[in-house]
N, C-alpha and C positions, 0 to 999 in steps of 0.2 A: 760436293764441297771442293773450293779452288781454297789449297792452304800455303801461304805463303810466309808464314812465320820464321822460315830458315832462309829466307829471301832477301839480298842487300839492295839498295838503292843509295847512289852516292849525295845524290838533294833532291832529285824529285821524279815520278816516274809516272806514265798515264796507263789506264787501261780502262778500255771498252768492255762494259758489258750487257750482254742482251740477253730477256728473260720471255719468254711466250708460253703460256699457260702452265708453269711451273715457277722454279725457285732455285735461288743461287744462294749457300752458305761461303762467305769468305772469309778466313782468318788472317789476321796481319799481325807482324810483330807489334809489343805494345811500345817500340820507341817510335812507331811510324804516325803521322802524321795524317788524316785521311779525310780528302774531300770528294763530296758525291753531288754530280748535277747532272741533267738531264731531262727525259719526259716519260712521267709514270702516264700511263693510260689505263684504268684497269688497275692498278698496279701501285707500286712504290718500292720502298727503300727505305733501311732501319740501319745507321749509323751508332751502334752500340760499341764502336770501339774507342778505349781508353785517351786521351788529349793526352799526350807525356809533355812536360814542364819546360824542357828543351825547347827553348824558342826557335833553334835551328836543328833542332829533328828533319828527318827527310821526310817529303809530300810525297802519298800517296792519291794522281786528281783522278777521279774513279767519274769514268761519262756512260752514266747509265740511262738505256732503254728499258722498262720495265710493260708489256702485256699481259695482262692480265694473270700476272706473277710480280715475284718480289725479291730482294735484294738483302739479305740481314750481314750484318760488318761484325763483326766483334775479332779479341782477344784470343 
C-alpha cells in the first residue's frame, strides 16, 4: 500500500505507476483530485476516490501501467 493522505501538493502532481502480476493499494487525501490514464493489459485500475467540490482542489494525474495486476484509488 503507497499512502499518501498526509501528502501536500500545491496544484498538481504526477506519479507513475507499474503493476506486474500483483497489486497496488493507494490512498490519497479526500481533497485531492485524481486522474488515472494509461495501458491496462491484463489488468486495470479502480478509481474509488472521493471527487471533492473544490473546483481548484490540487490534481493528482496518476500514468498507470497495469500487467496482469491492478491499481485500486480510494480515501
Amino acid at each position: 500500500m503507497l499512502d499518501l493522505r498526509k501528502a501536500e501538493i500545491k496544484s498538481s502532481a504526477k506519479l507513475s505507476l507499474f503493476t506486474f502480476c500483483g497489486g497496488v493499494e493507494l490512498r490519497v487525501p479526500e481533497t485531492w483530485r485524481v486522474n488515472v490514464s494509461g495501458t491496462p493489459l491484463l489488468g486495470g485500475w479502480e478509481n474509488r476516490a472521493a471527487t471533492p467540490a473544490d473546483k481548484n482542489a490540487p490534481i493528482l494525474n496518476i500514468d498507470a501501467t497495469c500487467i496482469l495486476g491492478g491499481i485500486e484509488i480510494k480515501n
